[in-house]
C-alpha positions as CSV (number, residue, x, y, z in Angstrom):
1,X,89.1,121.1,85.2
2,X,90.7,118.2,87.3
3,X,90.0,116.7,90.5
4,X,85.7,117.3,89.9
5,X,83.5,114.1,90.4
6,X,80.0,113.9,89.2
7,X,79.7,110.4,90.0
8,X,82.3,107.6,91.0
9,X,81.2,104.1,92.2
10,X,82.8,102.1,95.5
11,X,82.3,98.5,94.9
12,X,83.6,95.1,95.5
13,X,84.6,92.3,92.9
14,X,82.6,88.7,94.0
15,X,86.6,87.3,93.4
16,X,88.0,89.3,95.5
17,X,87.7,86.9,98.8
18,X,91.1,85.5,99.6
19,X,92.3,89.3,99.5
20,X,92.2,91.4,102.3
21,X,89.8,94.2,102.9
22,X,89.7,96.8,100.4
23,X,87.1,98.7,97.9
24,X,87.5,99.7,93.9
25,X,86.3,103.0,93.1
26,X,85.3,103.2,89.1
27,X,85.0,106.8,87.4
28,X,84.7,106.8,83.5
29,X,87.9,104.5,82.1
30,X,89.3,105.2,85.6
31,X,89.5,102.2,88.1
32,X,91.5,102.3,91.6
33,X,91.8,99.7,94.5
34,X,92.1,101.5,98.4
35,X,93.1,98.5,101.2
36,X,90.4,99.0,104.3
37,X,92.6,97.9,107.0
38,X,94.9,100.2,107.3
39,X,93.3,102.8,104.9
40,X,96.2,102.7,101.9
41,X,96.2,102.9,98.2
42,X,96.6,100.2,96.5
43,X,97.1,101.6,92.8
44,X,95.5,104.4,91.5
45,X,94.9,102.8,88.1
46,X,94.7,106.4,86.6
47,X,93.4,108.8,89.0
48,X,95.2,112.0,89.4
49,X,96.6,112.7,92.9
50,X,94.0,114.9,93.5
51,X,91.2,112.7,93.0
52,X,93.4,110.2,94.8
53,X,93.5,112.7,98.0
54,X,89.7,113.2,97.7
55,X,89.2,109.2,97.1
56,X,91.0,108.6,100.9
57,X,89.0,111.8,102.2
58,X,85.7,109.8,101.3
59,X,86.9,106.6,102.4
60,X,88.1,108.1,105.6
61,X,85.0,109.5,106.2
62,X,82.9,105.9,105.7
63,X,85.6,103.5,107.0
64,X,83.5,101.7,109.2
65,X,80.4,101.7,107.0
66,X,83.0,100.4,104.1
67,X,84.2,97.6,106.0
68,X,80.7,96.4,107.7
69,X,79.7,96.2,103.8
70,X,82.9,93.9,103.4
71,X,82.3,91.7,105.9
72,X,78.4,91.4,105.2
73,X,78.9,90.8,101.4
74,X,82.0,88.4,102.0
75,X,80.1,86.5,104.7
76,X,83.1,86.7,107.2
């Protein structure tokens, strides 16, 4: 059955600095990258567009909790 999460993780890489705002969502051997500002997808790195559609539902949804965490981890 496609499109069901159990448990996918939003996170940011330490390297990721000098980019602009954006999150990395992880499920299994899955791994995409969403930009925060404007909400886009940066590459789905092997989501189905399904999971892709409910990936930019969630990160809709938390936008502004998504980037506070940005700009309290990143310091900026």
């Amino acid at each position: 059955m496609e499109g069901i999460f159990i448990k996918e993780s939003f996170f940011f890489y330490a390297g990721d600095r000098d980019e602009p705002d954006h999150i990395h969502i992880e499920h299994n051997d899955k791994i995409a990258k969403f930009w925060l500002n404007p909400v886009r997808l940066q590459s789905s790195g092997g989501f189905s567009r399904i999971e892709v559609a409910k990936i930019h539902k969630i990160i809709n949804e938390h936008h502004s909790k998504l980037l506070e965490a940005w700009h309290e981890y990143f310091g900026n």
